[in-house]
One Martini backbone bead per residue (centre of mass of N, CA, C, O) as a GRO file, in nm:
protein
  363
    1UNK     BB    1   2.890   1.084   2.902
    2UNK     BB    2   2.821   0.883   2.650
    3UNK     BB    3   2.690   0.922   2.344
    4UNK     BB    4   2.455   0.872   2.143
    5UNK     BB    5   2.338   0.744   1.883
    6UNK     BB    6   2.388   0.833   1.493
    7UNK     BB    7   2.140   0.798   1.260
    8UNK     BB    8   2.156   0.680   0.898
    9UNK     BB    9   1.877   0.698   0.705
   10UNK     BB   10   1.797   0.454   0.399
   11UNK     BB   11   1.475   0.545   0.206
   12UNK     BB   12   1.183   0.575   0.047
   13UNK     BB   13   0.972   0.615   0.275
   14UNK     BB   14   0.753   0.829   0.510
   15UNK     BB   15   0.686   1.073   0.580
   16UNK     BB   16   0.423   1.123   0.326
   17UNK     BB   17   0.367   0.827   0.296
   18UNK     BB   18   0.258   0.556   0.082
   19UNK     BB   19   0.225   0.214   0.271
   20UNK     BB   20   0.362  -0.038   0.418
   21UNK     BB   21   0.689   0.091   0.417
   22UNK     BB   22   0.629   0.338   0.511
   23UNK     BB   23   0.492   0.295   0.785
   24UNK     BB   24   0.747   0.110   0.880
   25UNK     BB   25   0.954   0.359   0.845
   26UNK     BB   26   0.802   0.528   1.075
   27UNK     BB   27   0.829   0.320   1.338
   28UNK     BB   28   1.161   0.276   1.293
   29UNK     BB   29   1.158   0.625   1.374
   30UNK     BB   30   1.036   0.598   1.619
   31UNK     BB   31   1.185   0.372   1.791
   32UNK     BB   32   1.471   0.540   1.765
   33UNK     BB   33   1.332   0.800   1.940
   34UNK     BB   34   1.273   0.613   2.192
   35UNK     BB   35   1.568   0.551   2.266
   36UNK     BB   36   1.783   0.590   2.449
   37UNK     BB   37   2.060   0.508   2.261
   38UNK     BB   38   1.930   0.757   2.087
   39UNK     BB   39   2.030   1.049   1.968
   40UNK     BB   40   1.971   1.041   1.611
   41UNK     BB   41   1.808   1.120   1.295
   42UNK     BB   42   1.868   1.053   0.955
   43UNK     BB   43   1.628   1.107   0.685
   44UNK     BB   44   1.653   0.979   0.326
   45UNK     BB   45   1.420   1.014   0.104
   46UNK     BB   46   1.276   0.914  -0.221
   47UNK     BB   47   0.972   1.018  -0.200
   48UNK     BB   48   0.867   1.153   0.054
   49UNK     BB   49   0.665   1.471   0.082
   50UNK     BB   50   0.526   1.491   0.351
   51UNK     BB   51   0.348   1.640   0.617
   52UNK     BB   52   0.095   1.583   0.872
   53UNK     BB   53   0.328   1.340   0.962
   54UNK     BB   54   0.569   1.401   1.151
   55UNK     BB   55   0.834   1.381   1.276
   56UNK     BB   56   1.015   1.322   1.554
   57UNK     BB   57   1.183   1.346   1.805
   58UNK     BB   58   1.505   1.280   1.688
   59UNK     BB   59   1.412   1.341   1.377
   60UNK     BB   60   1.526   1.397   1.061
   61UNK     BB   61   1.364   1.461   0.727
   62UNK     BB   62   1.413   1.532   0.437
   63UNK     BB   63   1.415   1.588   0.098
   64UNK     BB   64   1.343   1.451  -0.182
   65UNK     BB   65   1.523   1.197  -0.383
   66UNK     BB   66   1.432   1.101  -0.723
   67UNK     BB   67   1.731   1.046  -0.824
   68UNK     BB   68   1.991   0.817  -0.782
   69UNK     BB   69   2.222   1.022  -0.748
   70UNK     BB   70   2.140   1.229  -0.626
   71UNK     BB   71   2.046   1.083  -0.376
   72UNK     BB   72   2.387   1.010  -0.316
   73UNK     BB   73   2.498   1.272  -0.284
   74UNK     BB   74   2.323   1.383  -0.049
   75UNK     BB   75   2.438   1.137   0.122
   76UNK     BB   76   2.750   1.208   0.130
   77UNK     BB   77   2.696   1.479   0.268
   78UNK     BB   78   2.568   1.408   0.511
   79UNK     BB   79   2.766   1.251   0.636
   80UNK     BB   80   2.973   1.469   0.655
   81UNK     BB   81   2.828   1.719   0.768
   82UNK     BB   82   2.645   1.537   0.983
   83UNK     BB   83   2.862   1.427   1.150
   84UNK     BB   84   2.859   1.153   1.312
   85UNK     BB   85   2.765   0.763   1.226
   86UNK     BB   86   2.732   0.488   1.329
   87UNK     BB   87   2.470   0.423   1.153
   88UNK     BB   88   2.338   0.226   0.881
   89UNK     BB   89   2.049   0.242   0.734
   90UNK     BB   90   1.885   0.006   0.501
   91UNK     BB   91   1.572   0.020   0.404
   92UNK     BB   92   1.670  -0.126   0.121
   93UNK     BB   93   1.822  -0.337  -0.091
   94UNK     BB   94   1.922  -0.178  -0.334
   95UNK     BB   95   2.099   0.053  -0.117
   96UNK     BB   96   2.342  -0.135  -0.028
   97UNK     BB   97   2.573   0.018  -0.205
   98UNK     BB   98   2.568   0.265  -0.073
   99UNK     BB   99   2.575   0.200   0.235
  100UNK     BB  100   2.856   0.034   0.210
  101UNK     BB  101   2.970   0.306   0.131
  102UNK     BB  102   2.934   0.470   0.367
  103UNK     BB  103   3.050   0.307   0.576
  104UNK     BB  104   3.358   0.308   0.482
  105UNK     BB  105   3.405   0.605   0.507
  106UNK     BB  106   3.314   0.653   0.819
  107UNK     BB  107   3.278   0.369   0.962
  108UNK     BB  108   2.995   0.257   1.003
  109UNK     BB  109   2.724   0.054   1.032
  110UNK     BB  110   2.518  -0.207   0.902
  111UNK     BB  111   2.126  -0.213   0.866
  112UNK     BB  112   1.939  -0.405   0.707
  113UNK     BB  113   1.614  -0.427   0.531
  114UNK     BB  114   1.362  -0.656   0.475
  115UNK     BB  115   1.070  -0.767   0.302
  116UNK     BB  116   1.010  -0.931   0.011
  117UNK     BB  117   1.047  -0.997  -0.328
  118UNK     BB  118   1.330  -0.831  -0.330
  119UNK     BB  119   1.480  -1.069  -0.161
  120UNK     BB  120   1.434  -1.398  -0.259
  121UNK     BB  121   1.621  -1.371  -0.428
  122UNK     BB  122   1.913  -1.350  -0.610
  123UNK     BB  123   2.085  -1.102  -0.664
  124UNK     BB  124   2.337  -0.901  -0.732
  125UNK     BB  125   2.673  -0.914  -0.683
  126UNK     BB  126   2.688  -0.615  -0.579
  127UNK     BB  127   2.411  -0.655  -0.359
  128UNK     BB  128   2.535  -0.910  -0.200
  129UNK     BB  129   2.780  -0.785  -0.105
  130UNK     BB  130   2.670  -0.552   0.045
  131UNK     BB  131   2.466  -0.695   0.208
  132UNK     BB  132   2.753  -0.900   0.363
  133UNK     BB  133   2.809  -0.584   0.495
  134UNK     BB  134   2.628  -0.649   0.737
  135UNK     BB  135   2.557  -0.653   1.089
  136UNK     BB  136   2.249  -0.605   1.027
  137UNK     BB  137   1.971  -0.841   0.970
  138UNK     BB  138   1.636  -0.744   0.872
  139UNK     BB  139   1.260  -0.927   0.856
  140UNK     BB  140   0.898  -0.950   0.827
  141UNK     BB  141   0.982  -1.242   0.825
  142UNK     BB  142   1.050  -1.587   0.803
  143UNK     BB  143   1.066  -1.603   0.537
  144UNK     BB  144   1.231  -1.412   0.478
  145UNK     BB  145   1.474  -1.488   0.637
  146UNK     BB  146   1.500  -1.780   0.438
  147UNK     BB  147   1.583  -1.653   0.214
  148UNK     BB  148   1.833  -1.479   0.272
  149UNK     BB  149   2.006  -1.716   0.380
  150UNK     BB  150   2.043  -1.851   0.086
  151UNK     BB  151   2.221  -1.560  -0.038
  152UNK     BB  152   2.391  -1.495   0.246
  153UNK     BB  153   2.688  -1.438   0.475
  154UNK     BB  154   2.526  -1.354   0.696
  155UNK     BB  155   2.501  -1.471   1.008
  156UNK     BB  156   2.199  -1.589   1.141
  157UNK     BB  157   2.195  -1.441   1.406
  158UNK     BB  158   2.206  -1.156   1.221
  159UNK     BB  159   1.932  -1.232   1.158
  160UNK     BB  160   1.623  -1.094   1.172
  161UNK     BB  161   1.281  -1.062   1.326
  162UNK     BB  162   1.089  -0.763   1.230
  163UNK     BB  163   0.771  -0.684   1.244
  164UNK     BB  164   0.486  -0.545   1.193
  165UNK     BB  165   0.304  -0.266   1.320
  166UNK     BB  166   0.000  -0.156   1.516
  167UNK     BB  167  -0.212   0.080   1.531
  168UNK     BB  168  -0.396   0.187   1.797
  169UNK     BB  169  -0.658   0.265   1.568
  170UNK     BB  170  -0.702  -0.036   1.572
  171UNK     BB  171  -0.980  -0.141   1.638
  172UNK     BB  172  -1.295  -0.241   1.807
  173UNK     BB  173  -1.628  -0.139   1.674
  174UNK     BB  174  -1.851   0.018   1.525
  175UNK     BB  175  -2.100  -0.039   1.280
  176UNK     BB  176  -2.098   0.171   0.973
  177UNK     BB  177  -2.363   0.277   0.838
  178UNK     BB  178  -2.282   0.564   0.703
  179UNK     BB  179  -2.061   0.443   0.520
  180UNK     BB  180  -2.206   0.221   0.379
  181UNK     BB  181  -2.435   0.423   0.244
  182UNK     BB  182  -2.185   0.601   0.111
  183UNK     BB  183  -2.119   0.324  -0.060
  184UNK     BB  184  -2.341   0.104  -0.138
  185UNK     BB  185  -2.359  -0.140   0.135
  186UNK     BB  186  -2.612  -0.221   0.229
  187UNK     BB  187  -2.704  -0.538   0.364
  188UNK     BB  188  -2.395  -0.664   0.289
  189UNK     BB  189  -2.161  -0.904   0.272
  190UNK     BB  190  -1.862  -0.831   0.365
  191UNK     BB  191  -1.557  -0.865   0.130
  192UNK     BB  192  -1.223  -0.772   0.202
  193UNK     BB  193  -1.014  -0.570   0.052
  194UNK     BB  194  -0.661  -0.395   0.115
  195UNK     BB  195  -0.470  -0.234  -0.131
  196UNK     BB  196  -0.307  -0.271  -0.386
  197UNK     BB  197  -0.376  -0.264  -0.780
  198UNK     BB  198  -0.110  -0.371  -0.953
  199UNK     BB  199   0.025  -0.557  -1.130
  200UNK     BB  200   0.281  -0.645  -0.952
  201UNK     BB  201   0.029  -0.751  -0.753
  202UNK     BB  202  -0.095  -1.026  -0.866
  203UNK     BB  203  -0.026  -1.189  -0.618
  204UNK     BB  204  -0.289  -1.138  -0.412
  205UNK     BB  205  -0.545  -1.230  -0.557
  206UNK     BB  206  -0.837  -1.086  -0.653
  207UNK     BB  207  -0.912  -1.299  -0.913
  208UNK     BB  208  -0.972  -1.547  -0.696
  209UNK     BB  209  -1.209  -1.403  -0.585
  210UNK     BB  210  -1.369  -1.306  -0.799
  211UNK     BB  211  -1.394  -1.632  -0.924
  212UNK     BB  212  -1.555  -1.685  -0.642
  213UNK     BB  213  -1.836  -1.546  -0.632
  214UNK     BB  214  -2.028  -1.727  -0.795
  215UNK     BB  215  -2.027  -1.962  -0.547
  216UNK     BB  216  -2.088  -1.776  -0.313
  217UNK     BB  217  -2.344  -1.637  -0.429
  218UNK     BB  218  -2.507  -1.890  -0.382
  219UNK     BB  219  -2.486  -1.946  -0.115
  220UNK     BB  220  -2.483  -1.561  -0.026
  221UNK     BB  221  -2.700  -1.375  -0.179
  222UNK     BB  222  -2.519  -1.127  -0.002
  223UNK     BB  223  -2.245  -1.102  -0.108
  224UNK     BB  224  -1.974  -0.863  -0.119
  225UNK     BB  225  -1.699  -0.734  -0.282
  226UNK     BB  226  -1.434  -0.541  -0.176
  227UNK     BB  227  -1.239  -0.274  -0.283
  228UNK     BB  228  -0.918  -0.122  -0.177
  229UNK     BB  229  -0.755   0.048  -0.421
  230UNK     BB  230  -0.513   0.145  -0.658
  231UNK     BB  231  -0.402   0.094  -0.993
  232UNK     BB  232  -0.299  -0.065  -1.333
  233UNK     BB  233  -0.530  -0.278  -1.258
  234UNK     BB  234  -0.786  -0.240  -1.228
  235UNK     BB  235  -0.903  -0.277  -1.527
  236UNK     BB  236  -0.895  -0.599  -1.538
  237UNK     BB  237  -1.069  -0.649  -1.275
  238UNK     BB  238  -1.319  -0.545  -1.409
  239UNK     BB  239  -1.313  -0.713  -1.679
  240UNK     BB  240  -1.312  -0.990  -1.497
  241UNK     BB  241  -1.601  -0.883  -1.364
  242UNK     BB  242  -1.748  -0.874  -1.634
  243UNK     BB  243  -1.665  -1.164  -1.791
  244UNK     BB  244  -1.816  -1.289  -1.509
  245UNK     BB  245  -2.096  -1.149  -1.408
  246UNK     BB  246  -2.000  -0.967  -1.134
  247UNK     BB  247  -2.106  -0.669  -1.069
  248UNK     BB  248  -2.298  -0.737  -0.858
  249UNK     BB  249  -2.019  -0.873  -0.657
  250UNK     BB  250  -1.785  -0.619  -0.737
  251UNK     BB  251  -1.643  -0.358  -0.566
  252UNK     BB  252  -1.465  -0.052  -0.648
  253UNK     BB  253  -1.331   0.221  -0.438
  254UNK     BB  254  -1.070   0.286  -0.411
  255UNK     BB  255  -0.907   0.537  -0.265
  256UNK     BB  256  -0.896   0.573   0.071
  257UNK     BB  257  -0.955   0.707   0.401
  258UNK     BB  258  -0.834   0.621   0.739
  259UNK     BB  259  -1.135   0.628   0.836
  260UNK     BB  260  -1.299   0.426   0.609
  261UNK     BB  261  -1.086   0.200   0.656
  262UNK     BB  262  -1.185   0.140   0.969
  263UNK     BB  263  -1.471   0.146   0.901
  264UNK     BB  264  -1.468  -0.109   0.728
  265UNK     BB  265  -1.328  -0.295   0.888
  266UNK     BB  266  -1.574  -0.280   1.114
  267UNK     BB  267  -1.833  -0.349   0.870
  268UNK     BB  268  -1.724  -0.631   0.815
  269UNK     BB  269  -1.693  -0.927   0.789
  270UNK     BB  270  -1.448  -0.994   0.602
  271UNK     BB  271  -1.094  -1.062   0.549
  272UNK     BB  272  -0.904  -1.066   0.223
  273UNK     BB  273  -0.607  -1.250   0.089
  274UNK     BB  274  -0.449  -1.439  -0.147
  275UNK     BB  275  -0.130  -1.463  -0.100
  276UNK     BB  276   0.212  -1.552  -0.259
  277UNK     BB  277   0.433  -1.283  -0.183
  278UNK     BB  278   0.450  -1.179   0.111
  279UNK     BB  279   0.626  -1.065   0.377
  280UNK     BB  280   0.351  -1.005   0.558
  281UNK     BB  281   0.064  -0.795   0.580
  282UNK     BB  282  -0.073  -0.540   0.760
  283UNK     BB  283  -0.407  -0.600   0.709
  284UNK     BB  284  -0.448  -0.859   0.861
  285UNK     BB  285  -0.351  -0.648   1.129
  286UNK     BB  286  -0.578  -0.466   1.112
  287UNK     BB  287  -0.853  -0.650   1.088
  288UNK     BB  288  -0.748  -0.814   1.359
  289UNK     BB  289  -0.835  -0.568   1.532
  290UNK     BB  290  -1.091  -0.488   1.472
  291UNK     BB  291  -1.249  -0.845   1.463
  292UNK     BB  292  -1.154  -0.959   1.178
  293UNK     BB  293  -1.185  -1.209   0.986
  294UNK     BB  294  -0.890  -1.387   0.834
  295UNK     BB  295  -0.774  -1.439   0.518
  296UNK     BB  296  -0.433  -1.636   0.400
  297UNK     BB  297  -0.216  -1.729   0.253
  298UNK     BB  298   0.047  -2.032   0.313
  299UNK     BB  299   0.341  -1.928   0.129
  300UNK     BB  300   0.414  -1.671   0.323
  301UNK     BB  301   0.414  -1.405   0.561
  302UNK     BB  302   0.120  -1.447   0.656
  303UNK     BB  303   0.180  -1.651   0.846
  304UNK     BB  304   0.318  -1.419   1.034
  305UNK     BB  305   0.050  -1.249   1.057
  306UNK     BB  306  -0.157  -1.500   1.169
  307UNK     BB  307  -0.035  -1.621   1.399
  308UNK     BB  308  -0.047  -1.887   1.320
  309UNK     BB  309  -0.392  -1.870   1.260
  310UNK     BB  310  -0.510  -1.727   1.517
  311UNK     BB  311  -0.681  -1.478   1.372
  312UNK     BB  312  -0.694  -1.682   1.117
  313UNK     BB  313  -0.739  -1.794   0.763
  314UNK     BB  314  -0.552  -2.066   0.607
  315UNK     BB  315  -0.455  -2.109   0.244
  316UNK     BB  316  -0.453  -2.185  -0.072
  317UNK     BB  317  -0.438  -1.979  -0.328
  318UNK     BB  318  -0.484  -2.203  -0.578
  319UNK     BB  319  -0.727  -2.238  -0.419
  320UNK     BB  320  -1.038  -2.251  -0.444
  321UNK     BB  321  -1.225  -2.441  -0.236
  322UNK     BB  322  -1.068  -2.283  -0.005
  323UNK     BB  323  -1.195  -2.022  -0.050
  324UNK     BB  324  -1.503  -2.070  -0.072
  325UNK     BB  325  -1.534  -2.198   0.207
  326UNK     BB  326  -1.378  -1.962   0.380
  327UNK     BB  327  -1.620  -1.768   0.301
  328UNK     BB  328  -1.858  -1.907   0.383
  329UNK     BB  329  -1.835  -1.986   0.674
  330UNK     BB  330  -1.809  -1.708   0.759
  331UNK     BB  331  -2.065  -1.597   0.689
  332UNK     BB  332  -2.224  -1.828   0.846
  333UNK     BB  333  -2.034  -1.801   1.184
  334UNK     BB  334  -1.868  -1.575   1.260
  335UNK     BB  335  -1.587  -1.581   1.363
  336UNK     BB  336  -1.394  -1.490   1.626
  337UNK     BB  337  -1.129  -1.233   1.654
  338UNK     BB  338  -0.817  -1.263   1.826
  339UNK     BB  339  -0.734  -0.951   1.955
  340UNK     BB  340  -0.484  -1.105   2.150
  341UNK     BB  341  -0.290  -1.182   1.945
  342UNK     BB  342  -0.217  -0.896   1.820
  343UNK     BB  343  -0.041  -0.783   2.022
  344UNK     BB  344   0.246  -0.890   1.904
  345UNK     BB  345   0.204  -0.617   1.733
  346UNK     BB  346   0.290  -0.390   1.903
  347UNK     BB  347   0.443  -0.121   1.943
  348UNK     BB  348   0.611  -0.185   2.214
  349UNK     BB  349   0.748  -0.428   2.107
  350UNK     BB  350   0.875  -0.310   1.896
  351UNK     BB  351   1.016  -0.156   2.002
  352UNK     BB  352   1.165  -0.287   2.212
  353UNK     BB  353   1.304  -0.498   1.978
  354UNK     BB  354   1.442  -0.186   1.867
  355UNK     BB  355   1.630  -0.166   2.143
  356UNK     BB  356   1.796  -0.469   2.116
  357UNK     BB  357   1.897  -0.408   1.870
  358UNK     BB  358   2.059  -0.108   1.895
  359UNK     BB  359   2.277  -0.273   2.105
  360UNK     BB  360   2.397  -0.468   1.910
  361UNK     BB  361   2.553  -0.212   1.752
  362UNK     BB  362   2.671  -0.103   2.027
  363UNK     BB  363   2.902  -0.320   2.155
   0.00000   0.00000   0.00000
């Protein structure tokens, strides 16, 4: 019987790591310790330090390499030391040129992934090439897909949309008083947000929701705006809620644990993010598996986690009268959401999808 397929995976971080590629990149590493034609996986992350959510079996994960240098000499040891490896992943874009030179010395076939705006544009001369030598290229939306397409030449065929899926602890639940008045959110109409708050995300949208308080606020005098997660914006975000006299309808909560972030899900009113850049947007499908109706801008990924609008409510990112409008609306009549069109994000499709396409690199 000829042995299954071993994987030798280049990610920014996975087991022990904290985001949402952290996240997916966990996922597409179970998925291919589950898979029949996977015979081992050997992960080696930029980033995570490990954890209690620890590798599955056939998959062993390194100690992270955080030196450029470092990362690579790792990689071409590992190569050599633990090989054969029939294919590499590639799990970020920048790693193309890493991965493409592994692939040439090993003989291995190369896997890219792509996620958000570090796809969206034309790369360097160096990354364009290497990423044109990928056997197969995945996408977390028809967005990102539509983009690489633009400057790759490998076949259209070749590029494939792989979203993310959510795992199956996000369900509709009873709404936590408990939480809520751990938080001093009792009583308010609550729109979430759960994000990174870094300033080169601030295409997500947050000052946007934040200008609309004012005016959703006349209309709901209890919505409370909730910001959960934390980074080098927050303080700006801040300012510009003390600068706009919203301090009493707009809460920073910072990074919470995801005990929290679910009881939040589950007790909030609405969940919004009106980005213009996301790739696709877990939060989106974290939020409407719990049960909550979601606003999502229409210009990126979100239409693709929003199953073009089933669960959720798309906007013009730019437009204010769009998100007050669909903010107020929501709080007025609670559209049920429909948690039954989120099951295309589960997990099983999910593996399912992450089989048919390593079976593509098998033939």
């Amino acid at each position: 019987m000829p042995r299954g397929l071993s994987v030798l995976a280049l990610v920014t971080d996975a087991f022990g790591g904290y985001g949402g590629i952290a996240q997916y990149n966990r996922d597409l590493l179970q998925a291919l310790a589950d898979s029949a034609i996977v015979e081992r996986v050997v992960a080696l992350p930029r980033i995570a330090k490990g954890g209690a959510d620890g590798p599955p079996s056939k998959v062993v994960q390194s100690a992270p390499r955080f030196g450029r240098l470092s990362y690579s000499l790792n990689a071409l040891a590992t190569a050599r030391r633990d090989g054969p490896f029939d294919v590499v992943f590639c799990g970020h874009l920048y790693h193309a040129p890493l991965a493409a030179a592994l692939c040439r010395i090993i003989g291995a076939r190369m896997w890219l992934q792509t996620h958000g705006i570090d796809a969206w544009e034309r790369p360097s001369p160096l990354v364009r090439a290497s990423a044109d030598r990928a056997e197969l290229v995945t996408a977390v939306s028809r967005c990102t897909r539509r983009r690489v397409l633009e400057w790759t030449t490998v076949r259209p065929e070749r590029v494939r949309v792989l979203p993310n899926t959510v795992r199956s602890t996000f369900s509709p639940g009873l709404r936590s008083e408990a939480t809520l008045a751990k938080f001093g959110l009792s009583g308010a109409k609550i729109l979430l947000t759960v994000s990174r708050v870094d300033k080169v995300d601030a295409y997500k949208g947050h000052d946007r929701v934040i200008k609309a308080m004012a005016k959703v606020r006349r209309a709901e005098p209890d919505a409370l705006y909730v910001v959960v997660g934390d980074g080098d914006g927050r303080a700006d975000l801040q300012a510009l809620t003390e600068r706009s006299g919203l301090t009493d309808a707009v809460r920073f909560l910072g990074r919470l644990s995801d005990e929290d972030v679910l009881a939040l899900y589950r007790s909030a009113d609405a969940f919004i993010m009106p980005s213009m850049k996301e790739g696709f947007g877990i939060v989106f499908v974290e939020a409407g598996a719990c049960g909550l109706p979601v606003i999502a801008g229409n210009r990126d990924g979100s239409v693709d986690a929003l199953a073009d609008g089933q669960f959720g409510r798309l906007v013009d990112p730019l437009s204010q009268d769009e998100i007050v409008g669909a903010l107020i609306d929501i709080l007025r009549r609670r559209p049920p959401a429909a948690v039954e069109a989120v099951q295309r994000f589960s997990y099983p499709q999910f593996a399912k999808h992450v089989d048919a396409l390593v079976r593509t690199l098998a033939a």
